[in-house]
C-alpha positions in Angstrom: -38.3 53.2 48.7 -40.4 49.6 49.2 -41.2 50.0 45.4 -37.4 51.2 44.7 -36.4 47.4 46.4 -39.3 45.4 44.3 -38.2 46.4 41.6 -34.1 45.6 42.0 -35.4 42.1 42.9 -37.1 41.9 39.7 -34.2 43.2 37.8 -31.6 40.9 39.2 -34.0 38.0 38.8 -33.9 38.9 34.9 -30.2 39.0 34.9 -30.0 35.6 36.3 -32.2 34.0 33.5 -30.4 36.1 31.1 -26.9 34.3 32.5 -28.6 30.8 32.6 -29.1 30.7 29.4 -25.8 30.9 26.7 -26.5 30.7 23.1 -26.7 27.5 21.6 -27.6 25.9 25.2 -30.1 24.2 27.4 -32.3 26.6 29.0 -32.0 26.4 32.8 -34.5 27.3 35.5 -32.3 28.6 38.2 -34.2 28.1 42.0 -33.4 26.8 45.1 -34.3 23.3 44.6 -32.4 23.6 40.7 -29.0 23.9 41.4 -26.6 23.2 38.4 -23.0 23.4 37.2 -22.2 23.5 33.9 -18.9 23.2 32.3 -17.9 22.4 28.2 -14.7 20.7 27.0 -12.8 20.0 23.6 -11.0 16.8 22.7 -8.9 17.0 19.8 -7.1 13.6 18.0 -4.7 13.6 15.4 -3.0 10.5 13.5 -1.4 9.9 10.3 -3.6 9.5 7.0 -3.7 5.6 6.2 -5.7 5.8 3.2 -4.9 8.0 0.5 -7.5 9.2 -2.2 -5.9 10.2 -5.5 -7.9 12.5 -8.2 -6.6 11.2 -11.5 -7.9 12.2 -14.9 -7.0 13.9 -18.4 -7.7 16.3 -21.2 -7.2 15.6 -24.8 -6.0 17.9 -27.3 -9.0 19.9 -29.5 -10.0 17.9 -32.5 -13.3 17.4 -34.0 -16.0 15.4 -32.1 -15.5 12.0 -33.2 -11.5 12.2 -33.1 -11.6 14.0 -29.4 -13.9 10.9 -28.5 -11.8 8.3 -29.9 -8.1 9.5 -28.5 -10.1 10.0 -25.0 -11.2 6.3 -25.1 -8.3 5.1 -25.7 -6.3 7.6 -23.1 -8.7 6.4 -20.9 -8.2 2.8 -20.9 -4.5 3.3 -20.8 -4.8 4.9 -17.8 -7.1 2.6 -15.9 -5.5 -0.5 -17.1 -1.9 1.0 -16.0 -3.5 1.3 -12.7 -4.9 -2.0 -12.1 -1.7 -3.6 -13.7 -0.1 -2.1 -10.4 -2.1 -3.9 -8.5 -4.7 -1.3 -7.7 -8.2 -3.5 -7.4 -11.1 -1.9 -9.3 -13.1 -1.5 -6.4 -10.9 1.1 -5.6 -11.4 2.6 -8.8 -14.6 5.2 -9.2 -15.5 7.5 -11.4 -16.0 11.3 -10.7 -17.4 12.2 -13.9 -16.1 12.8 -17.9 -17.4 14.9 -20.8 -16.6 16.2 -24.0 -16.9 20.0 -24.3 -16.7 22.5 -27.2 -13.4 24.7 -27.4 -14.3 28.5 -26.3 -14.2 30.4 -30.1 -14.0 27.0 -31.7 -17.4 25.6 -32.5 -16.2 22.7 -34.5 -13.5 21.9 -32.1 -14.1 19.4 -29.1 -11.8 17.9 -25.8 -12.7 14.9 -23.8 -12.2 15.1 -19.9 -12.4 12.4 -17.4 -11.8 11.9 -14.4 -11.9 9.0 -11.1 -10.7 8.6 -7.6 -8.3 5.8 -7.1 -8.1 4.8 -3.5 -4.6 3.4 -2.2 -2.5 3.2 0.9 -0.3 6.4 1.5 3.0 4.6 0.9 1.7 4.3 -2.6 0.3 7.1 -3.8 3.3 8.8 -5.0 3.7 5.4 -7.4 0.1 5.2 -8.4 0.1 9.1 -9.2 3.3 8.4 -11.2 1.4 5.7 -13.0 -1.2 7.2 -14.3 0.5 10.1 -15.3 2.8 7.8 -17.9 -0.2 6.1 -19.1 -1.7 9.4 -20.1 -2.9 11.1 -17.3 -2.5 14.7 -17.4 -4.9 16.7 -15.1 -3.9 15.0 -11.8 -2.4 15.4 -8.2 -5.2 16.5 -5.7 -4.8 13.9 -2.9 -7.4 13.2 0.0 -6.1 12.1 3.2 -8.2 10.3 5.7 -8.5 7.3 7.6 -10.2 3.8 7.1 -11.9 4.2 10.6 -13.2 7.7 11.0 -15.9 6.4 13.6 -12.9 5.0 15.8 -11.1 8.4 15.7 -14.3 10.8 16.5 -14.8 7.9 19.4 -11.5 9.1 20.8 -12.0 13.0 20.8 -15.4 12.8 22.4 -13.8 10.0 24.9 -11.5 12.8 25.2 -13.9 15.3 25.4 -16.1 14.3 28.0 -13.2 13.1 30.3 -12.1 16.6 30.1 -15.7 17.9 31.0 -16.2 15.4 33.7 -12.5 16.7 35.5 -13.1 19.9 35.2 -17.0 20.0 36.4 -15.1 18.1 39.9 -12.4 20.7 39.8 -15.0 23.2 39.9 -17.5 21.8 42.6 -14.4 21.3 44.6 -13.5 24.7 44.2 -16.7 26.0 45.3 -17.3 23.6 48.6 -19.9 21.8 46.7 -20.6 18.3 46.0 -21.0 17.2 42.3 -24.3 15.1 41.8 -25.6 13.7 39.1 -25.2 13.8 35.2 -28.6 16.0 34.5 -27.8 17.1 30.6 -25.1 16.4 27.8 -24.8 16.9 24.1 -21.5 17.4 21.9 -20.8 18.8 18.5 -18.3 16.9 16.4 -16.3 17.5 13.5 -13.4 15.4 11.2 -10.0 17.7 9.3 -9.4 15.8 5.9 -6.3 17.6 4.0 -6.1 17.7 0.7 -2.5 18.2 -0.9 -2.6 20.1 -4.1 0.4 19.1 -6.0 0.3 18.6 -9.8 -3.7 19.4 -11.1 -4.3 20.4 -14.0 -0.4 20.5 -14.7 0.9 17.0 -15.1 2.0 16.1 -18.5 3.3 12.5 -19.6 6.4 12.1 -20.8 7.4 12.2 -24.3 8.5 9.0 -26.1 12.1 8.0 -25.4 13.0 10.5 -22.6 14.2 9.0 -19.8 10.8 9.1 -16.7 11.4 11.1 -13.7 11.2 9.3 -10.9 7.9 9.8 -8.8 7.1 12.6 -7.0 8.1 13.2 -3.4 4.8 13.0 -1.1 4.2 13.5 2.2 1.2 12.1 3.8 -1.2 14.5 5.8 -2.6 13.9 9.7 -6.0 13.6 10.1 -8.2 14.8 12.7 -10.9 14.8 15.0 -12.5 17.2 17.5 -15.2 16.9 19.7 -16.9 19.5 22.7 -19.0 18.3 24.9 -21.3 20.7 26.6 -22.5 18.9 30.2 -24.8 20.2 33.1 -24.7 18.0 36.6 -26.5 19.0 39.7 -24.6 20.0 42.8 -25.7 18.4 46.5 
């Protein structure tokens, strides 16, 4: 029976280190002169988009190497110099990448493809899309939402955060008759949403000569945001 009792201690004192310890957390040696309280929290911040990232670029029609090359040159400075004549600075201009690729089944046939970002404010970006798509653009729409200040947003989730964690671990030694102590561990995990709105790629076409222009598209800008969890251990007196 003494045996029985040994080992039921040793078995419960297995279970307790088992409990102390949660995936992806500090390991914690629980004993008399450890005694912890542990608590996690989640801040989550949302705000409108105040920078808008348009994907703007174009194909040209299959032609030989040399012809392909030339239309996209000049399609290309169309485009960009459309955009900057709207007041877009070129710093806000970059290139993702261009090439000129054989047509599938036609070996002698060849299309040029380009394509940049063009950074602008939200308020804009249906004008600038509309832009470019007069000068020539024809495989454009995918928009980026996000933020000039994404350090100043994740500051406010984990502000968040950790006020949450800090409430509740008082909540909780209040709760149990116990007196929250000291800050003993603390790490968070953070993460930013940027949408993207898919509205016109690859789809786009520039209107024909003498037709009266649509007017620019109706866009909505996206939120952006920014959680935080906060994972905190504080000794209890």
């Amino acid at each position: 029976m003494r045996k029985f009792s040994v080992w039921m201690v040793l078995i419960f004192a297995g279970v307790s280190a088992l409990q102390a310890q949660q995936p992806g957390q500090i390991s914690l040696n629980i004993a008399p002169t450890n005694r912890t309280l542990t608590v996690s929290a989640e801040g989550s911040v949302s705000v409108d988009a105040d920078v808008a990232i348009l994907h703007v670029g174009f194909t040209t029609l299959p032609n030989d190497a040399k012809a392909a090359y030339a239309a996209g040159a000049l399609t290309s400075n169309q485009i960009i110099g459309a955009i900057k004549q709207a007041g877009i600075a070129e710093s806000a201009i970059h290139s993702e990448w261009q090439r000129l690729d054989s047509v599938y089944g036609k070996p002698h046939k060849f299309t040029l493809t380009q394509q940049w970002t063009v950074k602008t404010t939200p308020e804009r970006a249906a004008e600038i899309l509309d832009v470019a798509v007069t000068a020539g653009a024809t495989s454009s729409g995918d928009i980026d939402w996000t933020v000039a200040d994404e350090k100043a947003l994740q500051a406010q989730a984990l502000d968040q955060a950790a006020t949450q964690a800090k409430a509740d671990a008082s909540a909780l030694a209040k709760s149990m008759g116990v007196k929250l102590g000291a800050l003993v561990y603390v790490t968070n995990q953070m993460s930013i949403s940027r949408p993207i709105a898919y509205s016109m790629r690859s789809m786009a076409m520039a209107p024909q000569a003498g037709a009266l222009a649509p007017p620019p598209l109706a866009i909505e800008p996206r939120k952006v945001s920014s959680n935080a969890n906060v994972y905190a251990v504080y000794a209890i007196e």
